[in-house]
N, C-alpha and C positions, 0 to 999 in steps of 0.2 A: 716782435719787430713790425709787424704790417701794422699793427693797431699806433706803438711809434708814431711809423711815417704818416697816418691819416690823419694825425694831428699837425701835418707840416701847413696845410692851408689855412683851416679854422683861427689856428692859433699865429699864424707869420710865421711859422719859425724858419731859420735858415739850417738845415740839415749839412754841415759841412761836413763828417761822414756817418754815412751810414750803418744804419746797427748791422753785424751779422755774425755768426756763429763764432763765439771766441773773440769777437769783437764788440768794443763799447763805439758806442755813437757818441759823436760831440756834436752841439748845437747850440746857435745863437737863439735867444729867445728876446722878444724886444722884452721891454722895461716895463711894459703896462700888462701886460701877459703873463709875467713868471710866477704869480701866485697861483693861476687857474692852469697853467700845465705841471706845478708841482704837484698840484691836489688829482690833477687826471695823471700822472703818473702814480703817485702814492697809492691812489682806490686801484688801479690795477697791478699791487704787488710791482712793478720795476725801480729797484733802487737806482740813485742818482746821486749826484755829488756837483757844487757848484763851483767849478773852476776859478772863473771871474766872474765879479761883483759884478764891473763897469768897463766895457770895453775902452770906453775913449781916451783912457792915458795911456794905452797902447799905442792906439791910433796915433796919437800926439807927439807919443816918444818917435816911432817909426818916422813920422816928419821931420823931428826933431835931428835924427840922424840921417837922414838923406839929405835935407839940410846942407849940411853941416860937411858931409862926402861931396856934395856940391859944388861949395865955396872952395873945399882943399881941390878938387879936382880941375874946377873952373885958372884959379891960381899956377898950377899946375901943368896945364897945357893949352890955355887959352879959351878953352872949354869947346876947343870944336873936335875934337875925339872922344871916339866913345872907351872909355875906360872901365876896369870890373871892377871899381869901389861903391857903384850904387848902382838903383835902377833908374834908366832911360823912359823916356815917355814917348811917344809915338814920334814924333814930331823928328825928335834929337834920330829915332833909331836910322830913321827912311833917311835922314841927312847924312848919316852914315854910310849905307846900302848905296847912295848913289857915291860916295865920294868912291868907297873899294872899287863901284863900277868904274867909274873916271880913270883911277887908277892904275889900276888893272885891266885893261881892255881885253887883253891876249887872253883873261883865265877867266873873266866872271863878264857875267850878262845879266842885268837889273830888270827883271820882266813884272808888271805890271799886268796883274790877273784878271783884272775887275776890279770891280764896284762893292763895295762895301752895304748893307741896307740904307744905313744914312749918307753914303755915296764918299766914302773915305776910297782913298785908294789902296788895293790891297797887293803886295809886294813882296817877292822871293827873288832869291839869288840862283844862278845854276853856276857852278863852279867845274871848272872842264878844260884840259891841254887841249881837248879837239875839241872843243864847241858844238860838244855832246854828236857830234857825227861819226864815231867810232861804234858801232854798235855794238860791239863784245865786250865793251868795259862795264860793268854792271854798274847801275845808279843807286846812291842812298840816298834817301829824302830824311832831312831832320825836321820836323812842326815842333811851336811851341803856341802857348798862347791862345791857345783854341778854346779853352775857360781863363776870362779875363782877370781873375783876381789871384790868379799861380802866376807872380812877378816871378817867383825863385827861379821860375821854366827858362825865360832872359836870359840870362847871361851863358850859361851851357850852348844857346845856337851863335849867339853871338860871338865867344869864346870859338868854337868851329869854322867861323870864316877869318878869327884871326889864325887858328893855326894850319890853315888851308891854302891861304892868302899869304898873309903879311910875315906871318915869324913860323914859316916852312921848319918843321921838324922831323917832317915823317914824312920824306918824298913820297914813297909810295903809295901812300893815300891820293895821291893826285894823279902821277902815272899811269895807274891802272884802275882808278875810278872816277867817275862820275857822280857829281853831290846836287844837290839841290836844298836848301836851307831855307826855312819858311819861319821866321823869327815871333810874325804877329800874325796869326791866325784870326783872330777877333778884334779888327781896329778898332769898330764903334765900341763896344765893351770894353777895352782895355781905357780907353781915352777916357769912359764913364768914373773906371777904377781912379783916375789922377784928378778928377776935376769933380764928380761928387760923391759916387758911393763906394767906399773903396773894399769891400766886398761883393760887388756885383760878380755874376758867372756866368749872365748867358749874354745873348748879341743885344741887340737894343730893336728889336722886331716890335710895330705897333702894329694897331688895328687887329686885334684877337680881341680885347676886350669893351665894350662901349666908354667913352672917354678913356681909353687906354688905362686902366686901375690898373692892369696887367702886362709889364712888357718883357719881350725878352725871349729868347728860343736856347733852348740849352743846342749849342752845335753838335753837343757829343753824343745825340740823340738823336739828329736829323738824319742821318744816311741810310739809306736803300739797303742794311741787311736785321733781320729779325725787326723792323721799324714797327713801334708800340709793343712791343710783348713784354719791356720792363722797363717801363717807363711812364707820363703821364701826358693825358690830354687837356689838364688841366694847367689852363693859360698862368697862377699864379703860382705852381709848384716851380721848384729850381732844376726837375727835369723834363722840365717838357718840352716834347718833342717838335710841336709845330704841328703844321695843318696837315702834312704828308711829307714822304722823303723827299730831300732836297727842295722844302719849301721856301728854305734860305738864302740868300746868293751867298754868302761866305763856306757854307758845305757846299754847293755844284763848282765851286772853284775851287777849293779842297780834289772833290772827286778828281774834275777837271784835269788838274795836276798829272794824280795817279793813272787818270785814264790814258793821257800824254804817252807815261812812260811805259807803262805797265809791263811790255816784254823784255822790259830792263832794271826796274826796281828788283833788287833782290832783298833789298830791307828797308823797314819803314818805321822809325821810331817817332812815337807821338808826347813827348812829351807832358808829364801834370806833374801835379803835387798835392798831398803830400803822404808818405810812407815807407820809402826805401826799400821799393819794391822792381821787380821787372815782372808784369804780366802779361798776359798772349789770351787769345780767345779758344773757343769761341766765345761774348758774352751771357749765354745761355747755360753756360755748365757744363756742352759736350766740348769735345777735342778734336781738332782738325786731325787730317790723317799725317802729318808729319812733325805731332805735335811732340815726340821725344828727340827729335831732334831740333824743334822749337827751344825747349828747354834745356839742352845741351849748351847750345849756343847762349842763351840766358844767363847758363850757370855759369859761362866762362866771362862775359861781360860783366856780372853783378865779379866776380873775382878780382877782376881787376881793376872796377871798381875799389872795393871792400878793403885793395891794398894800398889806395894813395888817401882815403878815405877821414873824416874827420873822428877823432878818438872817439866821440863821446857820441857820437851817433851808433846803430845797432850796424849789422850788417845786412847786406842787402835780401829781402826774400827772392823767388822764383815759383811761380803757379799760375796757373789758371784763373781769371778774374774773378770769376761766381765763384771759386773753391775759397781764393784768400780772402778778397774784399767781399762783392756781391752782385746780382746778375743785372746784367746792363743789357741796352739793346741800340740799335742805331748808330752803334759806337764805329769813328773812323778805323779803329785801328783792326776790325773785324769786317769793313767794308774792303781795306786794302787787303784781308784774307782773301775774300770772296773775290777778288780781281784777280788775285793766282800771283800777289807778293810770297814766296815762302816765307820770309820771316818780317813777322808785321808784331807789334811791340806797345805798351803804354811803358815807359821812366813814371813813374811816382818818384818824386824827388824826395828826401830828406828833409825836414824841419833842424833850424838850427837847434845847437845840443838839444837836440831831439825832445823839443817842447811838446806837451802833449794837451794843453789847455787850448783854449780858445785864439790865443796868439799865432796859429800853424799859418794862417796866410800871409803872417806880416812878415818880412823880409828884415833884418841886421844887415846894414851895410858891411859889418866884418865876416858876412857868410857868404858875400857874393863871387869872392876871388875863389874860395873853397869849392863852392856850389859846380863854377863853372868846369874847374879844373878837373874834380873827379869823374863830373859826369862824360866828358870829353873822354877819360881814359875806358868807360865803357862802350861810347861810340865805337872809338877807334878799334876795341875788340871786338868788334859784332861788324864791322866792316870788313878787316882782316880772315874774320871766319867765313863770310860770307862770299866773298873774293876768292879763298883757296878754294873751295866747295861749289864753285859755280855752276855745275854739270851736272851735281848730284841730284835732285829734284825735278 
């Protein structure tokens, strides 16, 4: 596995996951490259298999269908609502976020965090009967977006401030909670993904490399816990970390947030993709001390998940990040440990019918109504548990 990833810089490649025990790695290899990483993995014994040839009639089709959910959607409603038949682009989302705000005055407040690196604005919702001035209702913060090329992450936060807002089903979600809904964690990255590279993952941070050869800071890497112990200093690897914690304004407004609420967050899910998983830290392999009832709560969330759930996908895992996937560090969702969230969380979303090729980032417009709806039904259990249980911790 290490000898793997040390071919991520030499050779380009994009490691979109990584190898780890029980686990194959999949990776983009550019076009001018693949002959001379078939032969450095061959000489070192690791069998491989080529997925796809040629990415870009993926890329093309995925157009082709967003498209196309576009035109029908535009048709449809004038095109100034945001709907779950495709993905949004930054633009349309924040057009949104302000209209609920307008709307809704009495329940939602459109707060404006900061500054983006390339000075986007970056924008969450607080959703609140008291205008979060009740201090006993405990807060949930939902992130998506915070690696800009997990579009599927979309629709799930989005989907939660419809059913928060607009088409109330579960009063109680709002009575006795307090929400916070952070849609685009990474504006200048995501806006990269729509207009040139639509795999990019990290922010869009210059000046680490001479003429910038190298841009980019992986977010989920910058935070103030275990920072650099898995991870890399290397400006053109896809995790790296940056110069120091919170080198980035899009992580200190992240923190920010957490730091806010922190004697009221009682759960914090951070959305990614992809693997149909729920994982809890720590990113180093040990276990927080309340880490069986971390995964109680998990097990009942991936449940019911797992029951409104598309066929053809597996069902949801539950573990420890280093145990399932592999050891991270810097990661938000272990920083919001370290703040004293009890239960702090990564969603690994689902790939549609659970594609296993090189296609995992690309988004089906017919997976996003799916995408949204299930994931919401795990929200809303890890809210509920979290709610009844308030004292216990």
């Amino acid at each position: 596995m290490d000898y793997l990833n040390s071919l991520e810089v030499p050779l380009q490649l994009d490691i979109w996951t990584f190898a780890a025990p029980g686990g194959k790695a999949a990776i983009l290899v550019p076009e001018k490259n693949v002959e001379r990483f078939q032969d450095q993995l061959s000489s070192y014994g690791i069998p491989f298999r080529i997925d796809v040839e040629n990415i870009r009639p993926l890329l093309e089709e995925e157009d082709r269908l967003m498209n196309e959910a576009k035109v029908r959607g535009s048709k449809r409603n004038g095109g100034s609502k945001i709907g779950f038949d495709r993905i949004y682009n930054l633009t349309e989302v924040y057009g949104y976020l302000e209209d609920i705000a307008n709307n809704y005055p009495d329940l939602v407040t459109l707060v404006n965090a900061g500054h983006s690196f390339e000075g986007r604005d970056v924008k969450y919702l607080k959703i609140s009967t008291t205008n979060f001035e009740d201090k006993k209702k405990p807060v949930v913060v939902v992130q998506s977006l915070l690696h800009a090329r997990e579009w599927v992450t979309l629709p799930p936060s989005l989907y939660a401030i419809e059913k928060l807002v607009v088409n109330v089903t579960d009063k109680d979600l709002i009575d006795k909670i307090d929400w916070i809904i952070f849609p685009i964690a990474n504006p200048d990255g995501y806006e990269f993904t729509h207009t040139e590279v639509r795999f990019w993952r990290k922010n869009r941070a210059t000046g680490y490399t001479p003429g910038d050869v190298c841009v980019g800071v992986d977010l989920n890497r910058n935070f103030d816990i275990f920072w650099g112990y898995h991870s890399t200093d290397n400006v053109c690897a896809e995790t790296f970390h940056g110069s120091g914690p919170f080198s980035e304004p899009e992580a200190r407004i992240v923190a920010g947030i957490l730091h806010k609420y922190t004697s009221r967050i009682e759960l914090f899910i951070d959305l990614h993709s992809t693997g149909s998983m729920i994982i809890y830290g720590w990113g180093t392999g040990d276990l927080p001390p309340n880490a069986l009832r971390m995964h109680a709560a998990a097990i009942q969330m991936t449940a019911a998940i797992d029951a409104v759930k598309a066929p053809w996908n597996p069902n949801y895992t539950v573990g420890n990040v280093a145990l399932i996937m592999y050891k991270a560090s810097g990661i938000t969702m272990d920083y919001g440990k370290k703040l004293g969230i009890p239960y702090s969380y990564i969603y690994e979303l689902p790939r549609h019918r659970n594609s296993v090729g090189l296609d995992r980032f690309l988004v089906d417009p017919a997976f996003v109504y799916q995408a949204a709806i299930e994931t919401w039904e795990g929200i809303k259990e890890g809210a509920r548990y979290v709610r009844d249980r308030l004292n216990e911790y």
